[in-house]
N, CA, C and O atoms as a GROMACS GRO file, in nm:
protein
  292
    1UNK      N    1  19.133  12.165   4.514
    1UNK     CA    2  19.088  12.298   4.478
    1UNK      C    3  19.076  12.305   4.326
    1UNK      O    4  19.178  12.276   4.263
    2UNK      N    5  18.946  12.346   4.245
    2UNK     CA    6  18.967  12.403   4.118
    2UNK      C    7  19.031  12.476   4.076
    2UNK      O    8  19.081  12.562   4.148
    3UNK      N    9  19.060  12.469   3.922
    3UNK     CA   10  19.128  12.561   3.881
    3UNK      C   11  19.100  12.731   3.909
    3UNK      O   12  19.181  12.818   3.942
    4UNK      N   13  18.940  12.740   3.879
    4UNK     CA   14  18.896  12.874   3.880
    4UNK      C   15  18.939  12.902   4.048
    4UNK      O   16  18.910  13.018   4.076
    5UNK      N   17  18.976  12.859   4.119
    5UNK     CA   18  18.995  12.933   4.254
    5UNK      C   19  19.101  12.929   4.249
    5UNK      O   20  19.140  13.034   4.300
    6UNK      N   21  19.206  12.855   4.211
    6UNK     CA   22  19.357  12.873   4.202
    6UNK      C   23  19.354  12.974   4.102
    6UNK      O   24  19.428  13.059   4.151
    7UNK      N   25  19.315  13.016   3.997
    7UNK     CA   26  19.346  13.140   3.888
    7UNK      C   27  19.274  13.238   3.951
    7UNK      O   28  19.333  13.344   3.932
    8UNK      N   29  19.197  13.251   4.003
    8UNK     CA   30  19.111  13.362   4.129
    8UNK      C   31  19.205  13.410   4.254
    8UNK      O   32  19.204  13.518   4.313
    9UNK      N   33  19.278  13.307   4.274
    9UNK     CA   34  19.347  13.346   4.422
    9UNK      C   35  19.487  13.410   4.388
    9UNK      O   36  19.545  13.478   4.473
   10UNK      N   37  19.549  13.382   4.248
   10UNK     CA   38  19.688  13.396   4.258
   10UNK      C   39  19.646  13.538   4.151
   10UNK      O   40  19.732  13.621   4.123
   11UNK      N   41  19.503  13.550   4.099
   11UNK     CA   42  19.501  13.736   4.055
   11UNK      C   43  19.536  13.804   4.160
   11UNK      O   44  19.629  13.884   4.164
   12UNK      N   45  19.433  13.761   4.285
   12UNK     CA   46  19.432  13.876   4.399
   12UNK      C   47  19.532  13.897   4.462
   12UNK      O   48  19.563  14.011   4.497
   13UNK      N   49  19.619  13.771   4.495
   13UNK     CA   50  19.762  13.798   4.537
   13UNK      C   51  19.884  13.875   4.458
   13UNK      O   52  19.982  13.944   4.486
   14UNK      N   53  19.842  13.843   4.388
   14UNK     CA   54  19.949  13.950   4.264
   14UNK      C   55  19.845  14.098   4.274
   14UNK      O   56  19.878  14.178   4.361
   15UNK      N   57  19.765  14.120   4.215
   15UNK     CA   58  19.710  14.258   4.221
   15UNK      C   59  19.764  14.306   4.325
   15UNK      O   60  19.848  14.396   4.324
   16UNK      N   61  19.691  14.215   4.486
   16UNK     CA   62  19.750  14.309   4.583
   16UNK      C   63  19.874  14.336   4.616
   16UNK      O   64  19.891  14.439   4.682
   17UNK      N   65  19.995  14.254   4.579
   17UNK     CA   66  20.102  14.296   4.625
   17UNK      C   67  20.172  14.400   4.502
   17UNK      O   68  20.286  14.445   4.505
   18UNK      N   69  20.077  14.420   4.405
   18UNK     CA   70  20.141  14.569   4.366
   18UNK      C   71  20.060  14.632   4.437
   18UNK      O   72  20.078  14.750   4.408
   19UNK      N   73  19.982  14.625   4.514
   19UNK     CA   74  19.919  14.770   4.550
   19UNK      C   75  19.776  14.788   4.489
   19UNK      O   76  19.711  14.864   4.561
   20UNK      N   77  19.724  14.756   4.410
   20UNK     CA   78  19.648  14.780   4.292
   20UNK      C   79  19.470  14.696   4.363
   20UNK      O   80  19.428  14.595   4.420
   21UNK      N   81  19.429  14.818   4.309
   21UNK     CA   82  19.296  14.785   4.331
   21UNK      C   83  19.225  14.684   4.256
   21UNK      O   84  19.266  14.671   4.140
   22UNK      N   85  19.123  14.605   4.293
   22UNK     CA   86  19.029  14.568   4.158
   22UNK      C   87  18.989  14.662   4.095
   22UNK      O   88  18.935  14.625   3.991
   23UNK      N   89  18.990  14.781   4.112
   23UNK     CA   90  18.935  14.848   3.941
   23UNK      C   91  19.010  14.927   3.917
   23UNK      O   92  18.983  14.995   3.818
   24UNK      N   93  19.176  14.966   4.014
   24UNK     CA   94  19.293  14.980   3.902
   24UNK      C   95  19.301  14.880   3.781
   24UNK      O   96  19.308  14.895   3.659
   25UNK      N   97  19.299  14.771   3.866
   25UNK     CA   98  19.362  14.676   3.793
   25UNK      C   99  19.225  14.623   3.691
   25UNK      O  100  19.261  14.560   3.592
   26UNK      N  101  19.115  14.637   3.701
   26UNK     CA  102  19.034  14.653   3.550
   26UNK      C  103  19.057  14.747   3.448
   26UNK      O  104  19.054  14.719   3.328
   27UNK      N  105  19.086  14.881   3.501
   27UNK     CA  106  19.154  14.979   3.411
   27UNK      C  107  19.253  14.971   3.353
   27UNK      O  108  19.255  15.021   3.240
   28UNK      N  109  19.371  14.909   3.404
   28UNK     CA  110  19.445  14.889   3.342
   28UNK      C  111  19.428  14.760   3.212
   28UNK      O  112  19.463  14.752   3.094
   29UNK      N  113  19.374  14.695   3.284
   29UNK     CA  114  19.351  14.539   3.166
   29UNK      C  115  19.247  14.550   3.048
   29UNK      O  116  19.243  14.490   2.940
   30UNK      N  117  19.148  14.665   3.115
   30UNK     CA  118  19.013  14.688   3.012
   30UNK      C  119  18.938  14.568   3.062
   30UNK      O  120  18.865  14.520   2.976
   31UNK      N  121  18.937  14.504   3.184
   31UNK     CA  122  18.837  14.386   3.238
   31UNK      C  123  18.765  14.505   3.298
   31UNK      O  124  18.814  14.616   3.316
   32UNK      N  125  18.615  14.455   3.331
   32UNK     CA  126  18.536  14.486   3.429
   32UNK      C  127  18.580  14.422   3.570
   32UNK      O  128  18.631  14.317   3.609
   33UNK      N  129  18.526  14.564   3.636
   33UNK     CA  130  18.609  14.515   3.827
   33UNK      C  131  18.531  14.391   3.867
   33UNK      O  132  18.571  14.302   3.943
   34UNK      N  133  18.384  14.401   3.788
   34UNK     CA  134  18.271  14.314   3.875
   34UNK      C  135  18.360  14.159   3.820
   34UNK      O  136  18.416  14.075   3.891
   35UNK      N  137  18.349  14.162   3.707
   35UNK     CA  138  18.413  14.022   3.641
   35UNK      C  139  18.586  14.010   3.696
   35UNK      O  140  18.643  13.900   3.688
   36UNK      N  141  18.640  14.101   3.736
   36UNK     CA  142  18.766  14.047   3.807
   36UNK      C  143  18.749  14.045   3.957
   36UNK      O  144  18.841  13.997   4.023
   37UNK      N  145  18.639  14.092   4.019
   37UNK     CA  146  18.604  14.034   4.130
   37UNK      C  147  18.518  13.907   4.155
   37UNK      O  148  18.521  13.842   4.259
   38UNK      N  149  18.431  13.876   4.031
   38UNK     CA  150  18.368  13.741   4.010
   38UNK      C  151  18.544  13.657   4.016
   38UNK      O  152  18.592  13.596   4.111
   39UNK      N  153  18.592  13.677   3.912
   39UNK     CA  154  18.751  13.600   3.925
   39UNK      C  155  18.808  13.544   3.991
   39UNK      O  156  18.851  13.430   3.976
   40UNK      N  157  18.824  13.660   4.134
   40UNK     CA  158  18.954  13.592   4.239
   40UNK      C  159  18.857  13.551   4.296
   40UNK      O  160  18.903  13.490   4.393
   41UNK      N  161  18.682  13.541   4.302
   41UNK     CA  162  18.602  13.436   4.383
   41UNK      C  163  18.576  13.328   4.345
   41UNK      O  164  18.509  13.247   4.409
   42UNK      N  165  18.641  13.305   4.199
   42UNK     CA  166  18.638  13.166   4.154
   42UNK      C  167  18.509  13.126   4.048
   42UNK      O  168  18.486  13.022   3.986
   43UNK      N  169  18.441  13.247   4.055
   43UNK     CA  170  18.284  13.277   3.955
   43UNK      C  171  18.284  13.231   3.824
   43UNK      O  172  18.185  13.177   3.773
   44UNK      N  173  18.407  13.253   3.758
   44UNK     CA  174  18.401  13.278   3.654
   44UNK      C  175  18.456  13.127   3.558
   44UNK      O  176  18.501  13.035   3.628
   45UNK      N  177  18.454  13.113   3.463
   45UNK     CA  178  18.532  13.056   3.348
   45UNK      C  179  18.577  13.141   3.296
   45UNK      O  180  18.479  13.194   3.244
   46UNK      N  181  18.708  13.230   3.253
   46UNK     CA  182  18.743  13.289   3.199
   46UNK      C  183  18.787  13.231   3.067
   46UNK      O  184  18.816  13.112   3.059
   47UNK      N  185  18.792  13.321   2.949
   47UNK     CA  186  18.860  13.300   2.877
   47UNK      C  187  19.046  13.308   2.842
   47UNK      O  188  19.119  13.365   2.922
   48UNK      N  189  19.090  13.254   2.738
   48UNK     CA  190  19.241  13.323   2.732
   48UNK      C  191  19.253  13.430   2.698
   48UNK      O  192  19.349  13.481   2.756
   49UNK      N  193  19.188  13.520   2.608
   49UNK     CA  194  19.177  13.675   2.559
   49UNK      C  195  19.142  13.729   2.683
   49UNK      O  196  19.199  13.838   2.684
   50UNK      N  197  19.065  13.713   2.813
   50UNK     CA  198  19.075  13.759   2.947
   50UNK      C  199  19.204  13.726   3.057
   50UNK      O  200  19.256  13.809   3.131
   51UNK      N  201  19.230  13.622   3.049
   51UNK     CA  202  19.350  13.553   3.116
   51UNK      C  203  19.474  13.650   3.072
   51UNK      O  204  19.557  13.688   3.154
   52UNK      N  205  19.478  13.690   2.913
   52UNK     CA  206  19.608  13.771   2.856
   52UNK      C  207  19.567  13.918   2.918
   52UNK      O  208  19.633  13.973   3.006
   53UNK      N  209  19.494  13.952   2.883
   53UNK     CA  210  19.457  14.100   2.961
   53UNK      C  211  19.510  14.128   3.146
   53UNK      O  212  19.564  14.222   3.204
   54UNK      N  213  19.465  14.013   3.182
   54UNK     CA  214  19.477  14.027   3.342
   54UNK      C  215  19.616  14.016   3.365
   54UNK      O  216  19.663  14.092   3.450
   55UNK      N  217  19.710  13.915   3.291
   55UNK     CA  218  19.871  13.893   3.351
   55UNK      C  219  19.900  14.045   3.296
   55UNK      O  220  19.949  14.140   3.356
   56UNK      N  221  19.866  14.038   3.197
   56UNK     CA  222  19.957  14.179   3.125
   56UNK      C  223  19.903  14.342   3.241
   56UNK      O  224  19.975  14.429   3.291
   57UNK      N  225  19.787  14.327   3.245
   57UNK     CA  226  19.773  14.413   3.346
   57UNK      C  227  19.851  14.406   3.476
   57UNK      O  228  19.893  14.509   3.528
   58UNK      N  229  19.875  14.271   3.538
   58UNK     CA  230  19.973  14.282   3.651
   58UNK      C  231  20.124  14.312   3.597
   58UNK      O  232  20.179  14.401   3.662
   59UNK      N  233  20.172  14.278   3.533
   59UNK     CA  234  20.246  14.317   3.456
   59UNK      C  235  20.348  14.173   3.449
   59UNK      O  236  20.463  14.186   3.491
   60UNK      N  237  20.317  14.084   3.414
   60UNK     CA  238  20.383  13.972   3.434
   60UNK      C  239  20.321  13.882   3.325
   60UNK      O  240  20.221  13.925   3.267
   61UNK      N  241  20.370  13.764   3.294
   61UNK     CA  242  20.366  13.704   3.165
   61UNK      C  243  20.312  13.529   3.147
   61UNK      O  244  20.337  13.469   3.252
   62UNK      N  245  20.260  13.459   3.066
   62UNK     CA  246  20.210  13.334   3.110
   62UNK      C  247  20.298  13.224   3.184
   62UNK      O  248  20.265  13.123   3.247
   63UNK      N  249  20.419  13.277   3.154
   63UNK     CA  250  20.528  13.158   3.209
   63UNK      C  251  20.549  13.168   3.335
   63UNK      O  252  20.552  13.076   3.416
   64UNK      N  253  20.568  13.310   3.359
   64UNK     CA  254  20.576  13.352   3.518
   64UNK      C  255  20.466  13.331   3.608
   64UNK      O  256  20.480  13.292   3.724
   65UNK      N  257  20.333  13.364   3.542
   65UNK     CA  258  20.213  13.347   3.606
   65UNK      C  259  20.231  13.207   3.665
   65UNK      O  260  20.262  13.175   3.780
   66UNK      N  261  20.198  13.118   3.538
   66UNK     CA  262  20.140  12.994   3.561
   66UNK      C  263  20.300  12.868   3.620
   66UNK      O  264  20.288  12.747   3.640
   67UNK      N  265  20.400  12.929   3.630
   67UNK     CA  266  20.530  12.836   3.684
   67UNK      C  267  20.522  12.878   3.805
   67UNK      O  268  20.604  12.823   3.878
   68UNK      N  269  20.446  12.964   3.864
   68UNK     CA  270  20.454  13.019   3.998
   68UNK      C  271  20.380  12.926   4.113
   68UNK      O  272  20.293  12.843   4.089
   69UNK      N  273  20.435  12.958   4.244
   69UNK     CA  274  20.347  12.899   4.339
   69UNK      C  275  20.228  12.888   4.351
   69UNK      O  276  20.173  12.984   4.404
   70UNK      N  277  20.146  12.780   4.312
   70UNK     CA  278  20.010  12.798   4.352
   70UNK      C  279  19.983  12.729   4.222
   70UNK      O  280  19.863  12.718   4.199
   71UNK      N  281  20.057  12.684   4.136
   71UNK     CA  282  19.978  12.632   4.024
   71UNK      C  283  20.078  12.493   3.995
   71UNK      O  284  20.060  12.408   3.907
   72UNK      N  285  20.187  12.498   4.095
   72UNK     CA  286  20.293  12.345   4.060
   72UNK      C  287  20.190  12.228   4.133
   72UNK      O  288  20.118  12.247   4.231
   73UNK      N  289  20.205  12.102   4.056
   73UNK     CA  290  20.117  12.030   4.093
   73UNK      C  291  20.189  11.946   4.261
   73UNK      O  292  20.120  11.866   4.324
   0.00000   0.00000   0.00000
């Protein structure tokens, strides 16, 4: 699996288990919903100035993000 679908799949799983919509959760980050729904489909190359917006919008941090399930090799 690529990266962009592993960083796509573990947004949507985190968004959804707060609850949070794709365009709560653009509102909150200042992402566009379309580009965080391009995201968890794997569309995108994101940048890190997008990558920081999106953890911080879930409310969680790069260490936690990326040490988490779904990204240990």
């Amino acid at each position: 699996m690529n990266i962009k679908i592993k960083f796509g799949q573990k947004v949507k799983i985190l968004r959804e288990a707060k609850g949070l919509s794709i365009e709560n959760l653009a509102n909150i980050s200042n992402v566009d919903r379309n580009y965080i729904s391009d995201i968890e489909k794997g569309k995108r190359n994101v940048s890190i100035e997008i990558i920081e917006k999106i953890i911080n919008g879930l409310e969680s941090d790069f260490e936690t993000f990326f040490n988490d399930k779904g990204f240990k090799k």
